[in-house]
N, C-alpha and C positions, 0 to 999 in steps of 0.2 A: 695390325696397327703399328708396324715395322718404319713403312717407309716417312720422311719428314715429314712429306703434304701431311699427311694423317694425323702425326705427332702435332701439328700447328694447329689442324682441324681442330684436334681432343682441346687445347689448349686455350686458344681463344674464342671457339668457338663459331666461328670464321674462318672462310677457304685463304688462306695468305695467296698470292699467284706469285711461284714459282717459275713459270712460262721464261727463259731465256737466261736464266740465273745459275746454270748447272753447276761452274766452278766455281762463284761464289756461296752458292746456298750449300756444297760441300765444305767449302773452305770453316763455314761460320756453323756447321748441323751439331758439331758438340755443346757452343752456345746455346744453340736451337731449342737441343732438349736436354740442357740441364736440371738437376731438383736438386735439391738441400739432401745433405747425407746428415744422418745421425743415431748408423748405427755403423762401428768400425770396427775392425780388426785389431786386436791388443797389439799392435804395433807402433812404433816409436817412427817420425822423420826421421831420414837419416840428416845432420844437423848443415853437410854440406847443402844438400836439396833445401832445406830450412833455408839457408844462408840466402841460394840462387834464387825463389820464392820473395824473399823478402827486397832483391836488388831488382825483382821482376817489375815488383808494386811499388817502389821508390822511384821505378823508371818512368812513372805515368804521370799525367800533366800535374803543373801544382800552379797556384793564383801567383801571377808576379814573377815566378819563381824563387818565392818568399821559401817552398818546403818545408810546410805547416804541418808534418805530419813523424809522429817516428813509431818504432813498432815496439813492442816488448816481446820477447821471447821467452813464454815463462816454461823453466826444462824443470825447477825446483820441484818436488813432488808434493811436497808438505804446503809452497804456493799454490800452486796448481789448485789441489784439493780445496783448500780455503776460499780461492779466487771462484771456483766450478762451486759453492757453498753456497757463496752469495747469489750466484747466479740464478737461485731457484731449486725446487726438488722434483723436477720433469728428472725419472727415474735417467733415461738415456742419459743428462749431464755426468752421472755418475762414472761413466762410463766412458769418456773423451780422450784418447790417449797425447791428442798435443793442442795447446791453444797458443796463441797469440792475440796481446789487445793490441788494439791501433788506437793512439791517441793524438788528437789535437795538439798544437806544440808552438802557443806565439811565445814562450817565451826566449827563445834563441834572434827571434826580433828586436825584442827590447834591447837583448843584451848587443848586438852591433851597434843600435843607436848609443848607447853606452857607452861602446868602444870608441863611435865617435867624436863622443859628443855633441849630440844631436837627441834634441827633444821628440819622442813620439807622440805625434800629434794628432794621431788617430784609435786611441781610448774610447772607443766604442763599440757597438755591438757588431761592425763589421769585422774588428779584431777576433772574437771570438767565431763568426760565422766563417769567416776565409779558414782558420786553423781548423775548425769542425767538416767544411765539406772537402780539405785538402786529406784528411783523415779517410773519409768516406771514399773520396778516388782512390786510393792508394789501396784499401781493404776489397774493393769492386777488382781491383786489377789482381790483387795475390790470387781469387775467386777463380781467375779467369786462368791463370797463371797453372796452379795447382789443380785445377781439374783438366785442363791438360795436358797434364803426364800423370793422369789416374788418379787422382786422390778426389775426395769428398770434403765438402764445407758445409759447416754451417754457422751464420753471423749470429751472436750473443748481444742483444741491446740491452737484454733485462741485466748486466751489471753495473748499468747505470740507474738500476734501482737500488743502489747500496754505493752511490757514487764515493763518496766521504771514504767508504771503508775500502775498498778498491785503491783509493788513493793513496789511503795511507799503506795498505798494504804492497803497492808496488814500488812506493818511496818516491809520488809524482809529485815535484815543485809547482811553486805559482806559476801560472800561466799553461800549468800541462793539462791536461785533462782525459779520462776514458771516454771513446764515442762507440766502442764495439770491441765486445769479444769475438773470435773468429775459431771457434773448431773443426778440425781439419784431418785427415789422417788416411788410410786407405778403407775404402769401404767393403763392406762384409755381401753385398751385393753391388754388380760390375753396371746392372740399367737401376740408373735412378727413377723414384719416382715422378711423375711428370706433374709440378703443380698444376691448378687452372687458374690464368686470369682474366680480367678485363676483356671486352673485343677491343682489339686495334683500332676497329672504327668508332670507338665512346675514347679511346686515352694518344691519338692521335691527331692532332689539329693543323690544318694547315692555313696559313696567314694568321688568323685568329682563333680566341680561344670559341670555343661553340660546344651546344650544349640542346640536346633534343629529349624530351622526354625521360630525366633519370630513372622516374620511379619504376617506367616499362623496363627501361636497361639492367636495373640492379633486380629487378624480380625475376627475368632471364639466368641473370649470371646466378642468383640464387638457387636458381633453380637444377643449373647444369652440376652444382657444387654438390647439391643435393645428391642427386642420381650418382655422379661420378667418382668426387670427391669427399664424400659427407663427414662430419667431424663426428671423432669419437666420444666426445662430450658433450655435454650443453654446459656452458659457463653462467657461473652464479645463480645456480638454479635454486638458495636459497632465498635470493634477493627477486630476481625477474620469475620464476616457478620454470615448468618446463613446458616449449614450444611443442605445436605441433607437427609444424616444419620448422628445418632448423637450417638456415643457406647463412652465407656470409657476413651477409647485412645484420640478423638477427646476431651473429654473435660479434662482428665489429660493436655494433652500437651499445652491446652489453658492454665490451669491453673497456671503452673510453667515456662509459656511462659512472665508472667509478675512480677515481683518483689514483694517479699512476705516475710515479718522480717528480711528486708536486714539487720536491725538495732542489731540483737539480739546480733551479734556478739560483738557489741560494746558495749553493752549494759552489758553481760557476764563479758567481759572486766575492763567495769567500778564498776562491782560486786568484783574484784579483784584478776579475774582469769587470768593466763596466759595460751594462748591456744597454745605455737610453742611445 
């Protein structure tokens, strides 16, 4: 299970056709078969590679070229720790030897209209959405950037479940906000794990959007998760009891079955965004 075709096989579940693509499908095979690392080697970035890493992801598209995004580098140990706290107590966070959050950033907009005097006249929910997905490209590219030249990631949403304290812990103003932690480092194994998702053929549309039989699609993919990738848990199994089978869908629908940053909103809010 070495070569890509195979690798794409395991993954989607579907033959990809390679047929004629040789120097591209090498060019793009560490994309290919990338996985989330999160288990590292007690080692530190060196802070120049940090530096070069972070001008990688600065370099990638931004809306307007407004440059809605800025990164924090948290090196403080005692941050770190606190920041890695909030994050949850999945043993591995314990464990992270370097993180960076990526945050949304309109407030460096306001302030030019400022400068010029000139009324910002778009106080709305696309204010906050352009800074939010300029955030997200920027964190997709360091991804891309850092695995690479060998290192491992993996993206932190869950500190946006303690958005408020994060905040105040990294000293973020109005209009700044956390959209992802990103842990990073060199990994303790060289082959990542290979997630599985989706067929290409259910999350690929062409002209329009289309839509054939979910419940057959998601009982498949359930299925292959089962056999290949099965989770080592069942979630909320005081709440839901426990499965007999247990595939994706059974533990999605547990998941967003219970209330999860109901707060952010307010939270965004109290950042000084307006979202109507």
């Amino acid at each position: 299970m070495n070569s890509l075709s195979d690798q794409l096989q395991l993954r989607y579940g579907e033959e990809v056709d390679l047929n004629g693509l040789g120097t591209e499908a090498k060019s793009l095979e560490s994309m290919l078969k990338r996985g989330s690392c999160r288990l590292f080697q007690d080692r530190q970035v060196e802070p120049a590679l940090f530096r070069l890493l972070c001008a990688a992801a600065l370099a990638s598209p931004t809306k307007s070229d407004l440059q809605q995004r800025d990164i924090i580098i948290v090196r403080d140990e005692a941050i770190k720790e606190r920041l890695l706290q909030l994050a949850g107590t999945a043993e591995w966070l314990g464990k992270v030897p370097n993180i960076a959050v990526f945050c949304g950033n309109n407030r460096r907009q306001r302030q030019v209209h400022a400068l010029h005097g000139r009324p910002f006249a778009n106080d709305h929910l696309d204010a906050f959405f352009n800074a939010a997905v300029d955030a997200g490209i920027a964190l997709a590219a360091f991804v891309t950037a850092a695995e690479a030249v060998g290192l491992g990631c993996c993206p932190i949403s869950a500190i946006r479940n303690e958005a408020d304290k994060v905040s105040e812990l990294l000293a973020l103003p109005d209009h700044v906000f956390p959209v992802a932690g990103l842990a990073f480092g060199y990994p303790v194994r060289a082959t990542p794990t290979i997630s599985l998702r989706l067929p290409l053929s259910v999350t690929i549309h062409e002209d329009c959007y289309s839509e054939d039989e979910p419940a057959q699609v998601i009982a498949g993919y359930d299925t292959r998760r089962e056999v290949q990738q099965p989770y080592d848990r069942q979630r909320a199994t005081e709440i839901f009891g426990t499965a007999i089978t247990y595939g994706w869908s059974e533990d999605k629908s547990r998941q967003y079955s219970l209330p999860e940053r109901d707060a952010f909103g307010a939270f965004i809010r109290a950042k000084g965004f307006n979202l109507s």
